[in-house]
N, C-alpha and C positions, 0 to 999 in steps of 0.2 A: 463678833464684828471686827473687822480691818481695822490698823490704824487708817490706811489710807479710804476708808470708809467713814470713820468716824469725822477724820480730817474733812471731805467732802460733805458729811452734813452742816458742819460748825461755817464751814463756807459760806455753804447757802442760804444757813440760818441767820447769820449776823451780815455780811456783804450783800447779800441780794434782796435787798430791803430799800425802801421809796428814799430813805434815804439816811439810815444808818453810818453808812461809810463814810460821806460827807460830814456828818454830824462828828464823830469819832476824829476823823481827821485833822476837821478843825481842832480836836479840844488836844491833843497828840500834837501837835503842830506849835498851841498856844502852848502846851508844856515847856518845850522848846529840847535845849538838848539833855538828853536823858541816860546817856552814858553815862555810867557808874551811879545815878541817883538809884537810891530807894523810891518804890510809888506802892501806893494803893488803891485796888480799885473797891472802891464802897458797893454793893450788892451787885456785882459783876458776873452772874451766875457762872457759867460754865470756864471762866477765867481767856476767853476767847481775845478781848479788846487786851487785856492785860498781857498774855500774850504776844500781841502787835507790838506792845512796847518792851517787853525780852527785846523780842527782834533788834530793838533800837538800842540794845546795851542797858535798859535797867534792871536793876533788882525788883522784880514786879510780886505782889501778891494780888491774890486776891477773896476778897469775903462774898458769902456768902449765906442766908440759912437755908439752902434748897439742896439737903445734900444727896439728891438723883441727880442736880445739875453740875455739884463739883463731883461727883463720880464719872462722869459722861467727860469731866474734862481733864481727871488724869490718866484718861485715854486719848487726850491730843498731844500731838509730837510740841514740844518746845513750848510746855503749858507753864504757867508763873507758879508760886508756891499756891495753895489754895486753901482756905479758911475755913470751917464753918461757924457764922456766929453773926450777931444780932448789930446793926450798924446802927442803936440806941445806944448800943453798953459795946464798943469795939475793946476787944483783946488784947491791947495793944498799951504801950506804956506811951505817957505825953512825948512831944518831940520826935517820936519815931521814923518818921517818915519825911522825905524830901518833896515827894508830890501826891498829892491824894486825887482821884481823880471820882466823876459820879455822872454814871453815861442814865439819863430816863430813869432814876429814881426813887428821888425825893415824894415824887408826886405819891407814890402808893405807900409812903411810911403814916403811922398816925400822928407823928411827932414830926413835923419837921426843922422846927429848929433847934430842939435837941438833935437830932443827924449833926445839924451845921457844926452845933458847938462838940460833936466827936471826933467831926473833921478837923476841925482847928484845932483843935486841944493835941491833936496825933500829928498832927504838922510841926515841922519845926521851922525858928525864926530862920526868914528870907526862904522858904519853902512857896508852893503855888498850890492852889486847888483851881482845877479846870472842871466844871461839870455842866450838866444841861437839865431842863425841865420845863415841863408841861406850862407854858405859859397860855395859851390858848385863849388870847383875850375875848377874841370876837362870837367866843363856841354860843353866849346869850343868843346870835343870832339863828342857830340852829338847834332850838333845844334838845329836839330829838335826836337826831344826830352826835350830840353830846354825851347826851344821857346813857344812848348806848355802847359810845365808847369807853368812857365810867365805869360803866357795869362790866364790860369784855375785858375792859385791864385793870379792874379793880381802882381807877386814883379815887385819890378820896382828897386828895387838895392841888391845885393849878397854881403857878407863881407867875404873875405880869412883873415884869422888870423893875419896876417901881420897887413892888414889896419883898420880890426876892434879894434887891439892894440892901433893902433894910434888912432883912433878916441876918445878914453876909456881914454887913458894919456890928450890928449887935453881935455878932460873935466874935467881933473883934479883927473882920476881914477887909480889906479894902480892894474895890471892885477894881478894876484894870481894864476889861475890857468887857465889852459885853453885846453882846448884836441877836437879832431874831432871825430864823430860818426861813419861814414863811413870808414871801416880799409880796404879798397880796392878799385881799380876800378871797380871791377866785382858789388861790392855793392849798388853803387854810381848809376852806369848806373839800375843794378833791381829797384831804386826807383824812378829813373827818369821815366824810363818807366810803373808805375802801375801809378806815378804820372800823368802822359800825357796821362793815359787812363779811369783817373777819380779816380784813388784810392787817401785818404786823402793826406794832404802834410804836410810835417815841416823836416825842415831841418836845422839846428843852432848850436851855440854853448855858454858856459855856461863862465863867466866871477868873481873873485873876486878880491876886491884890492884897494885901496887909500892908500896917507901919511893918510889921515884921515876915509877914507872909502873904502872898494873895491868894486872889482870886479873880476864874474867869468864867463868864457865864455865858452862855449862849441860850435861848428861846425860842420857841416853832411859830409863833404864829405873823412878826411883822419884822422889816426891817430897820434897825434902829441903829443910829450910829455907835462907831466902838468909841 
């Protein structure tokens, strides 16, 4: 296959999505400037978003345990370094990293706040984590709906802002900013259901903040002030 073939699946696959690019942007945006920082991106499969921040002047890696999907992405032009390895137990020594970043993935670990405290611990002081996650408060209202998005992307746990706060402070993170994607229920339920009938998924929210590092969160399903 072409680079420029390969190029144009990763396109499609990551940007032409309900609403990936929006989501990524924000957390990208919330980094802030990225020139000469190191960043990580936590299960960032084919290193695509990580990528977009090269673009921006960082030192990007990214992890991964799917390694068909980091093969597929050091067949992309201007791909970040790429990882493979378990974002319970990161490879990585403490302090490492300038910005960690985690686009829709907490939700499918079994552990999720061991994740948090890998993220922090590989962060170093006055560093940022921007990441997003399955917040999907309202999903009761739709169980089925739910249930089958569940099952199509494997989550096995949802964060409402509330509790992802807490989780984020007990690792010793302090929250910055943090806002939901979804500004309605009308919204919420249209993605549950393209969800549940096969269309992509990601649904999160974007996190920044420490006495020594942040974090920024972002959420899919309401809007919530930053």
């Amino acid at each position: 296959m072409s680079p420029v073939r390969d190029d144009a699946l990763a396109f499609v696959g990551h940007q032409v999505h309900v609403m990936r690019r929006r989501e990524v942007g924000t957390l990208l945006e919330w980094a802030g400037e990225l020139s000469g920082r190191t960043l990580l991106d936590v299960a960032g499969g084919d290193g695509y978003w990580a990528g977009q921040a090269v673009r921006r002047g960082a030192r990007a890696v990214c992890l991964d345990l799917a390694r068909h999907k980091l093969e597929f992405g050091r067949r992309l032009r201007g791909h970040p370094g790429l990882v493979e390895g378990d974002a319970l137990a990161l490879p990585f020594a403490a302090t490492t990293f300038d910005v960690v970043m985690s686009v829709c993935a907490i939700e499918h670990f079994d552990d999720g706040p061991a994740a948090l405290a890998e993220m922090a611990r590989v962060l170093r002081p006055g560093g940022d984590l921007v990441m997003s996650a399955d917040a999907l408060t309202r999903a009761t209202t739709w169980p089925d709906l739910f249930d089958r998005h569940r099952e199509r992307y494997h989550v096995k746990h949802t964060y409402p802002g509330e509790h992802l706060a807490k989780l984020l402070d007990d690792a010793g993170l302090d929250v910055v900013r943090q806002t939901y994607m979804f500004r309605s229920e009308r919204a919420e339920r249209l993605y549950l259901t393209l969800s549940a009938k096969g269309g992509r998924r990601h649904r999160r929210r974007t996190l920044v903040g420490l006495p020594h590092r942040r974090a920024v969160l972002r959420d899919h399903d309401r809007c919530r002030p930053a």
